[in-house]
Every structure is written in C-alpha cells, then in structure tokens.
Backbone as CSV, one residue per row, in Angstrom:
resi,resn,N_x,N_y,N_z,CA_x,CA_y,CA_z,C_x,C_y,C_z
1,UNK,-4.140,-29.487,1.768,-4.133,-28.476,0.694,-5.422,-28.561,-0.109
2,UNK,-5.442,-27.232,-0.485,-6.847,-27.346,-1.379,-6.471,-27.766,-2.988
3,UNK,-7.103,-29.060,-3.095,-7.021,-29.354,-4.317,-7.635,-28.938,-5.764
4,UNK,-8.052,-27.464,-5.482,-9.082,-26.790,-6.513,-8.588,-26.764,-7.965
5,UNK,-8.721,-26.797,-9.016,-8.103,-27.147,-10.218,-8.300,-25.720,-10.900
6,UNK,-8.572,-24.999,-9.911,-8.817,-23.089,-10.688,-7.472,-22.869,-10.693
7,UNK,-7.175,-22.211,-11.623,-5.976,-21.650,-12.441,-5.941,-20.150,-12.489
8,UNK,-6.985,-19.305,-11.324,-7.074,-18.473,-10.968,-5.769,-17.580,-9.838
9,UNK,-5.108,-16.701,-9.926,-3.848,-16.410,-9.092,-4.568,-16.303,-7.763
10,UNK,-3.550,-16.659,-7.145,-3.538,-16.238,-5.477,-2.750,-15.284,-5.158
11,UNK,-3.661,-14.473,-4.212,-2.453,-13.333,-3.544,-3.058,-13.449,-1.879
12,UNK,-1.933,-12.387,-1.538,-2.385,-12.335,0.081,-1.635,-10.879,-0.299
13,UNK,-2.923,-10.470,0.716,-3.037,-9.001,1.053,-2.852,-8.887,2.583
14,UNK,-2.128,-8.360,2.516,-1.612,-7.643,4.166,-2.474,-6.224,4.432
15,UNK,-2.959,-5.688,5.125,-3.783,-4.472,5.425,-4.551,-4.541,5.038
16,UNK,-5.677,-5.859,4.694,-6.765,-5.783,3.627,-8.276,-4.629,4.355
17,UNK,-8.072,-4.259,5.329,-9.206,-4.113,5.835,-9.124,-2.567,5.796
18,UNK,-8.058,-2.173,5.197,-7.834,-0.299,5.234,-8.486,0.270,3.571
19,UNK,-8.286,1.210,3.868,-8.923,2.039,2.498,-9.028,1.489,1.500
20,UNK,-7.286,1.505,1.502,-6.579,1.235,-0.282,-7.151,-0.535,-0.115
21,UNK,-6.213,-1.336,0.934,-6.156,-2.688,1.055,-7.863,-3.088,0.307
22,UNK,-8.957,-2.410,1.421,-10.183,-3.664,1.047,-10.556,-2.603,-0.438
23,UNK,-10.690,-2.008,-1.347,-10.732,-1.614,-2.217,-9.866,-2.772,-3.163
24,UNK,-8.326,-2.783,-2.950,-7.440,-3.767,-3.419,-8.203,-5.104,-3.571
25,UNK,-8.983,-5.402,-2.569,-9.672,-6.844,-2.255,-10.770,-6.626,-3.253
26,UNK,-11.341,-5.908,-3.408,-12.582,-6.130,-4.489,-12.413,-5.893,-5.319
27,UNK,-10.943,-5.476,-6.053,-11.579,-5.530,-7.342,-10.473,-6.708,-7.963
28,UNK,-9.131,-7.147,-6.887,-8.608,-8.743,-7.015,-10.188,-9.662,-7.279
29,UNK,-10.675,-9.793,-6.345,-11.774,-10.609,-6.292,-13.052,-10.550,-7.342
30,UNK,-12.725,-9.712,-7.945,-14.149,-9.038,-9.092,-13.656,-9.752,-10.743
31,UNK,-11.882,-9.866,-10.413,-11.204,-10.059,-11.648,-11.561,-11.952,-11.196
32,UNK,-11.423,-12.206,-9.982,-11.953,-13.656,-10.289,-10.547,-14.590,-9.257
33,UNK,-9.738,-13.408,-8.821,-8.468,-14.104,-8.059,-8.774,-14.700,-6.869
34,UNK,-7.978,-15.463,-6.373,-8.481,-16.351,-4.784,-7.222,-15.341,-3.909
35,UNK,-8.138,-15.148,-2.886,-7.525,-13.872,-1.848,-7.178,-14.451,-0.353
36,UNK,-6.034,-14.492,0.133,-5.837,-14.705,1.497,-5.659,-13.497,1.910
37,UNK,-6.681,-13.010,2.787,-6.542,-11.630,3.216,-6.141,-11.195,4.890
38,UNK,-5.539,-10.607,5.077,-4.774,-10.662,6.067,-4.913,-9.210,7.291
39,UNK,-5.010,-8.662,8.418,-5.566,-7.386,8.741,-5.615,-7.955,10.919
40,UNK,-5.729,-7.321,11.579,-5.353,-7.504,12.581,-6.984,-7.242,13.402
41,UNK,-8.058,-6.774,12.698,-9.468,-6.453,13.645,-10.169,-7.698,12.609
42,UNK,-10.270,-8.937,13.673,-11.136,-9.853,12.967,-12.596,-9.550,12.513
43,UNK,-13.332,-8.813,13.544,-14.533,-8.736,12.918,-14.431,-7.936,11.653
44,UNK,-14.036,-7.033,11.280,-13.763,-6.203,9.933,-13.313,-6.569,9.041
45,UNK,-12.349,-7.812,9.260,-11.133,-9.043,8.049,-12.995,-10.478,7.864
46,UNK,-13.451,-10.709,8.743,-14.775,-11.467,8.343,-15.506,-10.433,7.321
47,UNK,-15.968,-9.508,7.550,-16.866,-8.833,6.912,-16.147,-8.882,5.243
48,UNK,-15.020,-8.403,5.471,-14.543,-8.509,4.160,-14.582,-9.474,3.356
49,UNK,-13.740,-10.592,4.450,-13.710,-12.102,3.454,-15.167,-12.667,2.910
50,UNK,-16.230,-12.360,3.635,-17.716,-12.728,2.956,-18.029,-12.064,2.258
51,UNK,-17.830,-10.891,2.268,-17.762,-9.595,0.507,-16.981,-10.428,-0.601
52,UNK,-16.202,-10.777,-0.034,-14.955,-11.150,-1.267,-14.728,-12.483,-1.897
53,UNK,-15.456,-13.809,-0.728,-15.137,-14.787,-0.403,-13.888,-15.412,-0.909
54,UNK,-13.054,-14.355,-0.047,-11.891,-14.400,0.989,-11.334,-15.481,1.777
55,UNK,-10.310,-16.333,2.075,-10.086,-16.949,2.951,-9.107,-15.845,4.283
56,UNK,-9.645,-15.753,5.164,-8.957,-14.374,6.400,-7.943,-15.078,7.337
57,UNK,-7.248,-14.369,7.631,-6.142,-14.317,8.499,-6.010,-13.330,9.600
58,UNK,-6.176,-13.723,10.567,-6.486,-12.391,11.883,-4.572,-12.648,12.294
59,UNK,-3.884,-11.383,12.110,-2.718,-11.194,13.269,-2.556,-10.089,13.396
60,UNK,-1.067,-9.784,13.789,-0.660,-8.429,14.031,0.545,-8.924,13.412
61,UNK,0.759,-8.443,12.208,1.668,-7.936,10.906,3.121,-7.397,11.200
62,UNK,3.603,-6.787,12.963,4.481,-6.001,13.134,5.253,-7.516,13.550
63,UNK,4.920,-8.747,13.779,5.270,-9.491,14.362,6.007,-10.953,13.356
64,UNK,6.968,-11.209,12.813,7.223,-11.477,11.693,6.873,-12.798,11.554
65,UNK,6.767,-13.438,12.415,7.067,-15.306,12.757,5.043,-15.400,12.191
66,UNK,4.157,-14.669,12.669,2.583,-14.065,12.271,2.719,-14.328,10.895
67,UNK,3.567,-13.151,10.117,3.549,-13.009,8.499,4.186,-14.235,8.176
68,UNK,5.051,-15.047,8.635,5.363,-15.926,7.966,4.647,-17.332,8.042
69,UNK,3.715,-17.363,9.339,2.638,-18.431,9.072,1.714,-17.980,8.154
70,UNK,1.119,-16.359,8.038,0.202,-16.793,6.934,0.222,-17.380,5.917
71,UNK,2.092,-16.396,5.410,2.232,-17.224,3.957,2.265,-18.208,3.643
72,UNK,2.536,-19.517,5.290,2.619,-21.187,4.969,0.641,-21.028,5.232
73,UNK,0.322,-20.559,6.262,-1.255,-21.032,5.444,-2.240,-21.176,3.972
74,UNK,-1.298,-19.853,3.239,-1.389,-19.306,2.082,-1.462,-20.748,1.268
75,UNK,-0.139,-21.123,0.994,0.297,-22.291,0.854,-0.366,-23.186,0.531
76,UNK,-0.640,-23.777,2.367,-1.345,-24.845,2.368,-2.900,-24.687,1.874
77,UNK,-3.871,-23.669,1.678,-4.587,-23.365,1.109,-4.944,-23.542,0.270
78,UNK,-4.126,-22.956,-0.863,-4.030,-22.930,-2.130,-2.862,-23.739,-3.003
79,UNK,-1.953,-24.129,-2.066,-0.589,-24.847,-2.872,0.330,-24.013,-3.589
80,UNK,-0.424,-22.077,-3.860,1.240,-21.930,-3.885,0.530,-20.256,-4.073
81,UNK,1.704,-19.017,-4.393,1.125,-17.685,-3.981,1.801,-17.239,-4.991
82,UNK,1.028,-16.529,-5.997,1.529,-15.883,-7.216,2.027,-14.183,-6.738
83,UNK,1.215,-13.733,-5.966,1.510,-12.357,-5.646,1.107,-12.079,-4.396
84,UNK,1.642,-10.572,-3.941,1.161,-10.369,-2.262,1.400,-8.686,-2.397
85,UNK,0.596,-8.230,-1.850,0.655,-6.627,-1.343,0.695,-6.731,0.039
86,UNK,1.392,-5.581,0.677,1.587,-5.326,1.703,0.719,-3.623,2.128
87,UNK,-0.489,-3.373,2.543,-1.366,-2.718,2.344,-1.531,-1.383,3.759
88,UNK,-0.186,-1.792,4.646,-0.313,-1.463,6.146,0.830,-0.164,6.274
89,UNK,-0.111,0.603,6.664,0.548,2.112,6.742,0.436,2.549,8.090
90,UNK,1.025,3.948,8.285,0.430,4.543,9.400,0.377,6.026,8.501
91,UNK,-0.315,7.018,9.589,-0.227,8.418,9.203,-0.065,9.382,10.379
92,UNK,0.940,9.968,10.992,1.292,11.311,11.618,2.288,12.265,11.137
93,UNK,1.623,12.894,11.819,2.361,14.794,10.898,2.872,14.970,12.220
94,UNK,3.966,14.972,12.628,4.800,15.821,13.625,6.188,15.980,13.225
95,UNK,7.136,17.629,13.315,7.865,17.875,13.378,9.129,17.004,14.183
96,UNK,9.992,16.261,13.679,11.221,15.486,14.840,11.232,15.816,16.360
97,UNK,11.405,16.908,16.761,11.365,17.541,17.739,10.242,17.159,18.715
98,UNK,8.810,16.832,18.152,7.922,16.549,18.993,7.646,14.789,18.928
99,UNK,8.477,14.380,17.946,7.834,12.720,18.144,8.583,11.781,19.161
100,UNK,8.140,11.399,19.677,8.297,10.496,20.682,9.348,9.047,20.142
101,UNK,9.965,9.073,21.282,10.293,7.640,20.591,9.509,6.319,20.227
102,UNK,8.476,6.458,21.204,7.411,5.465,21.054,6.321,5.807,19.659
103,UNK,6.649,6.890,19.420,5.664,7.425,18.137,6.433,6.790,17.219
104,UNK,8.146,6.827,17.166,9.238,6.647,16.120,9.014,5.041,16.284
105,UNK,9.181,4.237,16.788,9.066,3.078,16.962,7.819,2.259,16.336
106,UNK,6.668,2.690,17.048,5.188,2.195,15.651,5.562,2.613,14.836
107,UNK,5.674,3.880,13.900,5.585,4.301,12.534,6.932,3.277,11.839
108,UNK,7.941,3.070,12.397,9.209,2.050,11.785,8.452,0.316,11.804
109,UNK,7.521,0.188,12.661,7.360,-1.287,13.114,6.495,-1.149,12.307
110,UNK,5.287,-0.491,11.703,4.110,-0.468,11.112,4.377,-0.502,9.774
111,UNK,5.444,0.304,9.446,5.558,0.302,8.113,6.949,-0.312,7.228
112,UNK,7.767,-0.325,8.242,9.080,-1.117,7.490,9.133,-2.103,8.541
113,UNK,9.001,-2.440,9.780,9.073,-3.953,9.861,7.464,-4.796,9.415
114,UNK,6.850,-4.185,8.947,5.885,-5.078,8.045,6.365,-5.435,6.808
115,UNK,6.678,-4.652,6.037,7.188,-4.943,4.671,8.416,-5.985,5.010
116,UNK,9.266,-5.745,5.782,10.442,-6.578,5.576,10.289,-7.774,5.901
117,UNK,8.943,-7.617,7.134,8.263,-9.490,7.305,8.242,-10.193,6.223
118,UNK,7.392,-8.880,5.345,6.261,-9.362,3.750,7.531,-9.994,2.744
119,UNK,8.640,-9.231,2.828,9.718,-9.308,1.622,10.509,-10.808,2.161
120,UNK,10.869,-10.882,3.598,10.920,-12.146,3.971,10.430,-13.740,3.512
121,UNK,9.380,-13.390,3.865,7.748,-14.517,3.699,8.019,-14.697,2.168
122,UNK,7.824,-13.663,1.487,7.714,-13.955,-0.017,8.621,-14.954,-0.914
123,UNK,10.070,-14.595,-0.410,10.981,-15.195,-0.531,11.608,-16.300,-0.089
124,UNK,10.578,-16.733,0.844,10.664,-17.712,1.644,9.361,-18.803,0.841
125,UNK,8.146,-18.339,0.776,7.050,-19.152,0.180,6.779,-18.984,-0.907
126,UNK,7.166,-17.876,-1.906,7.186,-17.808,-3.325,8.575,-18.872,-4.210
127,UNK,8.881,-19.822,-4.047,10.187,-20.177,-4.869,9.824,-20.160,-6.279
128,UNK,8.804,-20.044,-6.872,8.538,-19.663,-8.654,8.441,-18.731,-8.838
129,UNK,8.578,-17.345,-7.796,8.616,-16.276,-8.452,6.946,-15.741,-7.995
130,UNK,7.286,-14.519,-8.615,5.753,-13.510,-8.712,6.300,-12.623,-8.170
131,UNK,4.743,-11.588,-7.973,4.949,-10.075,-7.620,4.818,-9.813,-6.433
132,UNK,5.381,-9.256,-5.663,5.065,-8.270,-4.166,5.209,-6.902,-4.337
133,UNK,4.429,-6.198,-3.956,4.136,-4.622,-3.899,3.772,-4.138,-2.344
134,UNK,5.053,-3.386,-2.505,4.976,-2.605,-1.018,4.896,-1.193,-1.359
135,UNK,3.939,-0.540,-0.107,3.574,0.315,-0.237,4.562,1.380,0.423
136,UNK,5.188,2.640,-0.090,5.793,3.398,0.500,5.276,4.818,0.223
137,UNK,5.879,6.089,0.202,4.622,7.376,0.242,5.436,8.754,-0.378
138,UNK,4.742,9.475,-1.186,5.302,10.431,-1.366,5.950,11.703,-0.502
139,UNK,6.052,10.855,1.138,6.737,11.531,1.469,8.386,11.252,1.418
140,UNK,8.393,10.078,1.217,10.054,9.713,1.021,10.250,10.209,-0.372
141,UNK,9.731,10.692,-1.464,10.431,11.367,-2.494,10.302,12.454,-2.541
142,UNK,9.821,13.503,-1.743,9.849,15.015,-1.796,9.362,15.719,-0.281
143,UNK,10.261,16.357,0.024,10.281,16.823,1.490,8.949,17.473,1.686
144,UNK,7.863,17.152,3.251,6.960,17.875,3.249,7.230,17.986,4.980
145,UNK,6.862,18.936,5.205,7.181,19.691,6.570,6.369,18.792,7.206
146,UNK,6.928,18.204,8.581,6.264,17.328,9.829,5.709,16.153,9.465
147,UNK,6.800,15.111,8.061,6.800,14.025,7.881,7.866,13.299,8.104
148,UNK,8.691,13.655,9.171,9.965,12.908,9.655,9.856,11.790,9.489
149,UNK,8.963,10.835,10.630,9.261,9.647,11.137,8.721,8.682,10.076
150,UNK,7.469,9.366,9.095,6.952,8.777,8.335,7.311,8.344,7.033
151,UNK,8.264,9.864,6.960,9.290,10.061,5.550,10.238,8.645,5.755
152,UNK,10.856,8.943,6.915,11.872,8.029,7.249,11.746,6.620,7.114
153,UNK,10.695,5.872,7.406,10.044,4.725,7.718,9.735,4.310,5.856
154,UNK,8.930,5.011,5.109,9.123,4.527,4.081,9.947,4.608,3.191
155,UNK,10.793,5.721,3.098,12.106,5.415,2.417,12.661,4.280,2.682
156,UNK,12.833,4.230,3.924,13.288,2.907,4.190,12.802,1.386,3.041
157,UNK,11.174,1.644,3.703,10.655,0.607,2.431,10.936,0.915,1.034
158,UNK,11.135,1.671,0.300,11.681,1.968,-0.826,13.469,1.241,-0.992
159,UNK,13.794,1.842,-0.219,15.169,1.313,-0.211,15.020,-0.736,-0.104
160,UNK,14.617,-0.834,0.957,14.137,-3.039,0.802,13.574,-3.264,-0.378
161,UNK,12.437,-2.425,-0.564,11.921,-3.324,-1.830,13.285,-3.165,-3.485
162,UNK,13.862,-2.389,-3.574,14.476,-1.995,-4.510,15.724,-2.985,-4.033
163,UNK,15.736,-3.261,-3.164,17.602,-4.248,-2.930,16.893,-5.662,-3.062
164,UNK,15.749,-5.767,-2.489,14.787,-7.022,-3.085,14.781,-7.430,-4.267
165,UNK,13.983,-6.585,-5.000,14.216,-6.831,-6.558,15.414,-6.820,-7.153
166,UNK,16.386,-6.822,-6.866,17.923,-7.400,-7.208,18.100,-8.205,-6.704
167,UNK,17.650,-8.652,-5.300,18.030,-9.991,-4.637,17.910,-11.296,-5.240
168,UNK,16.770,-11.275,-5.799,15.569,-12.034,-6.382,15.138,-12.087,-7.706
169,UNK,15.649,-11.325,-8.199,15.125,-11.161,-9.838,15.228,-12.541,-10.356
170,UNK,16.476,-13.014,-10.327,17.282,-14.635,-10.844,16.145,-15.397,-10.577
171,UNK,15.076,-15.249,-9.564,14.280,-16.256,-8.839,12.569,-15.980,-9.954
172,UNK,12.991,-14.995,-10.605,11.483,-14.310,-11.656,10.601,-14.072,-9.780
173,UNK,11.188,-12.967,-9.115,10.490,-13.075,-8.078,10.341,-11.274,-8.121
174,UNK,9.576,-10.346,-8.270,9.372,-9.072,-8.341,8.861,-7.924,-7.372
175,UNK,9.908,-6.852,-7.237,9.484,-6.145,-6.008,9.419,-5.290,-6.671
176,UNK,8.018,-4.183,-6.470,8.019,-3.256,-7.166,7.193,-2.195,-6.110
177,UNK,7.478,-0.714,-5.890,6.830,0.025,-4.606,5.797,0.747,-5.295
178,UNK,4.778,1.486,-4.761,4.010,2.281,-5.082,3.989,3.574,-3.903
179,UNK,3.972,4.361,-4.345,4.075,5.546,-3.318,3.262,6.902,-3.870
180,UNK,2.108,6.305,-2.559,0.954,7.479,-2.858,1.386,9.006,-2.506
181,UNK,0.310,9.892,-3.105,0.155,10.833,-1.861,-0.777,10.974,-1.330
182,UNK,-1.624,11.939,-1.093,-2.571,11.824,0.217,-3.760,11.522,-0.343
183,UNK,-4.036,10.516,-0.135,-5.616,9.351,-0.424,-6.539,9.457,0.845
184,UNK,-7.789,9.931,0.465,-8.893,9.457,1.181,-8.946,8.802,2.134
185,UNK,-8.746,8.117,2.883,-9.343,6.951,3.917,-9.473,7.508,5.019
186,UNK,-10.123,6.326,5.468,-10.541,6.489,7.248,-9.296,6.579,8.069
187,UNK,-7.769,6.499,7.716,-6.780,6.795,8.478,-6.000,8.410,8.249
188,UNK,-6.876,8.639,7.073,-6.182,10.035,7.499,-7.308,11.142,7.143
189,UNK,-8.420,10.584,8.083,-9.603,11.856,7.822,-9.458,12.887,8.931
190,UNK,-8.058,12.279,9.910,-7.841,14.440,10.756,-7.358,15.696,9.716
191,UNK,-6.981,14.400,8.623,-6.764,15.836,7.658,-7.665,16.171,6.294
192,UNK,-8.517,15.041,6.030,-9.250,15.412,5.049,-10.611,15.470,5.638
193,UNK,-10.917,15.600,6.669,-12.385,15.934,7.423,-12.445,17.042,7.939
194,UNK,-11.296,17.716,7.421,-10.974,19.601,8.059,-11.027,20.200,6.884
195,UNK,-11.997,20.802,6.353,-12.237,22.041,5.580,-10.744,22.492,5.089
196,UNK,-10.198,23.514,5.980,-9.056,23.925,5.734,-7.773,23.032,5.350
197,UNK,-7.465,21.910,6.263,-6.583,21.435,5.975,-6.393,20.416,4.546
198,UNK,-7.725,19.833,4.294,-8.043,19.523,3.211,-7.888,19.956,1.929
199,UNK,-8.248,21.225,2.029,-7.918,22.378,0.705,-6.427,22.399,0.951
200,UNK,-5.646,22.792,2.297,-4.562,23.234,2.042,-3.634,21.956,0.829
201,UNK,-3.895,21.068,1.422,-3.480,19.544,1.096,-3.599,19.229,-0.467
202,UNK,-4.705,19.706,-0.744,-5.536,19.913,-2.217,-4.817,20.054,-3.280
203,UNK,-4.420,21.812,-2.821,-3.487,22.866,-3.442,-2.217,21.911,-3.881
204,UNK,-1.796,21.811,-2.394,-0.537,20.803,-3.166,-0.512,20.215,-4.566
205,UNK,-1.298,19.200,-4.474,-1.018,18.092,-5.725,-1.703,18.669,-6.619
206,UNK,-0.835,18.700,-8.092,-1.259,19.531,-9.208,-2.550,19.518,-9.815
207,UNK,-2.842,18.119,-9.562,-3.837,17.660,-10.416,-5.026,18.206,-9.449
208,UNK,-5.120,18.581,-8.463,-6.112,19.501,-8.302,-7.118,18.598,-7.107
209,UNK,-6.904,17.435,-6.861,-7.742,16.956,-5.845,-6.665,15.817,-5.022
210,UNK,-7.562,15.034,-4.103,-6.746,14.686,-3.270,-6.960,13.173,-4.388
211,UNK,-6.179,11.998,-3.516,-6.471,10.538,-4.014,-7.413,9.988,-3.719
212,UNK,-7.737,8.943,-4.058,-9.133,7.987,-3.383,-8.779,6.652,-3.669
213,UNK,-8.540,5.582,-3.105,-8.196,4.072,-2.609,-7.771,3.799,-4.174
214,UNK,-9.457,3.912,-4.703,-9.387,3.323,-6.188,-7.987,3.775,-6.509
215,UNK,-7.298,5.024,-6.972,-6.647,5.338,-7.525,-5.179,4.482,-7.552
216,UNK,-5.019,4.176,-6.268,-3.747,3.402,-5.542,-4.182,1.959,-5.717
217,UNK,-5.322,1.363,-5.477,-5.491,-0.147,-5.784,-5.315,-0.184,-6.823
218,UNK,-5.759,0.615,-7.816,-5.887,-0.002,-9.583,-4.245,-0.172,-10.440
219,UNK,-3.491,0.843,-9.447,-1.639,0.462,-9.781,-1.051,-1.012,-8.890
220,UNK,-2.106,-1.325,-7.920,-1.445,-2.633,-7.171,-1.750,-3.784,-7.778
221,UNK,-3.341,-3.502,-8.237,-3.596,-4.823,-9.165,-3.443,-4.685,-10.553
222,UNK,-2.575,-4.105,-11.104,-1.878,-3.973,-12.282,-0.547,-4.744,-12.148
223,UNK,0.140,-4.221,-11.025,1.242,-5.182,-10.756,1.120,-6.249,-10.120
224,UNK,0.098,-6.536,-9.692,-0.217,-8.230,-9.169,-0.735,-8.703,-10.088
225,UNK,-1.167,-8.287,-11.707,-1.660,-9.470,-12.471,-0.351,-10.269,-13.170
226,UNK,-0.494,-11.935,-13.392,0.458,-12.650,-13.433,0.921,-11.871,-15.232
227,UNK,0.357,-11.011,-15.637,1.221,-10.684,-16.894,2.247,-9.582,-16.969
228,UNK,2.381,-9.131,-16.110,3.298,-8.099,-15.503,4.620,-9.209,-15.281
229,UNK,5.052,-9.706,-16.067,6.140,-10.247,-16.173,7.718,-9.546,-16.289
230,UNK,7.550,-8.552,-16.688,9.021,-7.487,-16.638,8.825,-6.404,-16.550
231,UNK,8.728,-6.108,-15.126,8.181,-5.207,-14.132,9.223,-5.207,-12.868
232,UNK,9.997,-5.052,-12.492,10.603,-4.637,-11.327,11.466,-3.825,-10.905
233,UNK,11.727,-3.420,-9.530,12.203,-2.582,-9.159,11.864,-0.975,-9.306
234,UNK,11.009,-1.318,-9.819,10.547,0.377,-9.688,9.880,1.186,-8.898
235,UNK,9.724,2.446,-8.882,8.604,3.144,-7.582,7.739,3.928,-8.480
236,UNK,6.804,3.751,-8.166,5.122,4.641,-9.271,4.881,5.170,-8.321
237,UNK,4.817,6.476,-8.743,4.154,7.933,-7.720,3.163,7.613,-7.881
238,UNK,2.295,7.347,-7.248,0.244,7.685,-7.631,-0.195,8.637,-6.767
239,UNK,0.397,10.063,-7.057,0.320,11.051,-6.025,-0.159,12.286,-6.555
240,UNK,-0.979,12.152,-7.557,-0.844,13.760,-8.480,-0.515,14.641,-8.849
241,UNK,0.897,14.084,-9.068,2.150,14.890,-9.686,2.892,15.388,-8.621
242,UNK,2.648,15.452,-7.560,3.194,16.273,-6.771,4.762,16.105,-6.154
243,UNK,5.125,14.875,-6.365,6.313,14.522,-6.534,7.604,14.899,-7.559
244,UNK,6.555,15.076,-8.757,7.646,15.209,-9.625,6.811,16.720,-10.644
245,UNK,5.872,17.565,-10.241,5.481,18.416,-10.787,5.649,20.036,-10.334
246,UNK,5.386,20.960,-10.836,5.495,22.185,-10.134,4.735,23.412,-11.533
247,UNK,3.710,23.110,-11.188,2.889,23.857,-12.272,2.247,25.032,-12.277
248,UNK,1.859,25.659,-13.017,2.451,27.064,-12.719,0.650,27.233,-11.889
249,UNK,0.732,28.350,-11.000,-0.318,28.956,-9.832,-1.516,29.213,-10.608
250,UNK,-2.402,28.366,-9.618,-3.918,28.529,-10.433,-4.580,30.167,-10.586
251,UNK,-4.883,30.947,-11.356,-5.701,31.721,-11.303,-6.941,31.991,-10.194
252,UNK,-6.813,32.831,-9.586,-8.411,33.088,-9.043,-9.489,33.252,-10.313
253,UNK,-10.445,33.525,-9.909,-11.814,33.598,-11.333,-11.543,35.184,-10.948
254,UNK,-11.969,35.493,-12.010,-12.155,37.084,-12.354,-12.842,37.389,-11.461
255,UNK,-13.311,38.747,-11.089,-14.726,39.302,-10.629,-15.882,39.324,-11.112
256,UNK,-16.553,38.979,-10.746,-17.963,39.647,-12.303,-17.789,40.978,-12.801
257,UNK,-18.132,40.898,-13.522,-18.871,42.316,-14.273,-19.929,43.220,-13.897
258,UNK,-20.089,44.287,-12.969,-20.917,45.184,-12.638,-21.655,45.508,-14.040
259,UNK,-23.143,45.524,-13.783,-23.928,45.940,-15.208,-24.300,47.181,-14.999
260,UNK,-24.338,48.284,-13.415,-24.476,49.417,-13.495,-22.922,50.411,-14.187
C-alpha cells in the first residue's frame, strides 16, 4: 500500500477516457484528488494518466470480477476510496423493431451491467462510506423516438442506483445518478457532426444548445467532493431542460425592412 500521508480523496473513474469521463479526470485532478482511472483502450487510459498523473487500469468494465479487482487495486494503492463514477455509456438510435438482440445485449452490458459491477465493488471496497455516481440519460425520463434499448438500459441504472442508496445509506455510503441529454463527444458525433440532425437535436432542449462534457463533469465532481455529505438518492437532469421543460416556440427574426 501506498503509504502517502496526502489527505487528498481518491476516486476511480470508470470510462475515464470518454468525453464526459477524461474531462471528469481533469478537473478531479486540477482540484488536487488522487485518480485511479479506469477505461478499456490502454494507449488512450496512458495518455490520460500522464495528463493527470493518474494511476490507470486497462479492462473491460462489462466483466465484473475486472471492476472488482480494480477497486482492490484502488485499495491497495491508496488504502481506501472515498468516491467512484461510473463514466461508460453507449449511444444508438434505433426503433425496437430494428435492434438486434446482439445490439440489446451491449447497450444492457455497457451500461447497466457496468454500473451494477460499479454499485457492487463500491459496496464491497467502500466500508466508510462515500459517493458513487452513475451515469443514466434523459432518455429514461422522457420518451424520445428510437431510444428503446438505450431508454431501457438506463432506467434500469436509475432504478440500481436509487435501491442502492437505500441499501447503503446506514453505511454513509451514497448513490446518486446524473442523467444527461445530448452532450458533445466523440461517441455521439453521427449526430452532432450532421448539420441537420444537430439542429434538429438543438431545437429540442430549451436552453437552446446541445451539452458539452464540462457541463456533465462539473455535476459529477460536485457529488464526488467529500462535502456532499447529504446527498443521496437522487437523479439531476443536466439536459437543458428538456426533461422537465416545454417552452413556448422560438420566434423566427422578422424580415427586414425594404427601404424602397
């Protein structure tokens, strides 16, 4: 074990190497926290951990016995894990009718048997308590056409983390979800690298633009700082209202004014 006498929190980040996740990682690491960062493409989890100086973890996350050695590496690392995000999503738009079972199967393994590894592990290597934040999506709180498998998959995580944080509360151990809507990243630029579909997407959320990592990291490391002490069970939209808004139709701009 590392005998470091920093009094600095530890977390482990699961998906550190995605949008939201390595965003999540720099600005944990900027505040001064020690990061076990966790992500399945080693060369991209190195790059990070030397940005961050990071201690990295190369697996595949869908695999639970994986998540539960990191958290004993975590551990042995550092001697003990104040908080953990779970940072690992997927993104497809297909109608039920066209998804595959093998499509239904990643999107459930990617996104709720990761978390339930994460909610596992936590409860298993956290015994003093702290925060875990799983990520789930504004499609499980408001119906959007050809988000079946995806809708499905994180409700799901909504539903664990919320029976979690009752499981565990007694333990000062905290599950709390965050559920974006459509953020920036490199996993879902078939839809924000299309002109059209981009705007269409736009329109949606009230506030008038899409998300960007920052927006979703800065609610994860709010709930991973150790003062977030009575905080659980809840779900934070960070979606631009679009969950819970319906505001009234933007105006077009006038015409100009002809001066003849």
């Amino acid at each position: 074990m590392n005998n470091d006498s920093n009094s600095s929190p530890v977390h482990v980040i699961l998906g550190a190497t995605g949008g939201i996740g390595s965003e999540l990682c720099r600005r944990l690491s900027e505040s001064g926290a020690r990061l076990v960062v966790a992500a399945r493409d080693k060369d991209r989890l190195d790059q990070l951990a030397g940005e961050t100086g990071s201690h990295p973890v190369s697996l595949d996350a869908t695999k639970t016995g994986e998540v539960d050695q990191l958290f004993a590496e975590a551990v042995q690392q550092y001697g003990h894990i104040d908080g953990t995000a779970n940072c690992i999503g997927s993104f497809m738009l297909k109608p039920a009718h066209l998804t595959s079972d093998e499509d239904l199967a990643r999107t459930m393994a990617l996104n709720l048997g990761t978390a339930f590894g994460t909610v596992r592990a936590a409860a298993k290597h956290m015994p003093k308590g702290g925060s875990v934040v799983l990520l789930s999506s504004v499609a499980a709180r408001v119906g959007l056409a050809n988000h079946e498998a995806i809708a499905a998959a994180k409700g799901a995580v909504t539903g664990l983390g919320l029976s979690a944080a009752a499981s565990y509360a007694g333990r000062g151990l905290r599950f709390n979800i965050v559920a974006p809507g459509l953020v920036r990243t490199p996993m879902t630029e078939k839809v924000t690298g299309s002109d059209t579909a981009r705007q269409a997407s736009t329109d949606l959320h009230p506030l008038g633009r899409l998300g960007e990592p920052g927006d979703v990291a800065a609610m994860i490391s709010w709930l991973l700082d150790p003062a977030q002490t009575w905080v659980t069970g809840q779900v934070f939209g960070i979606d631009g209202g679009l969950s819970t808004l319906r505001p009234l139709p933007r105006r077009a701009p006038a015409p100009a004014k002809s001066n003849s």
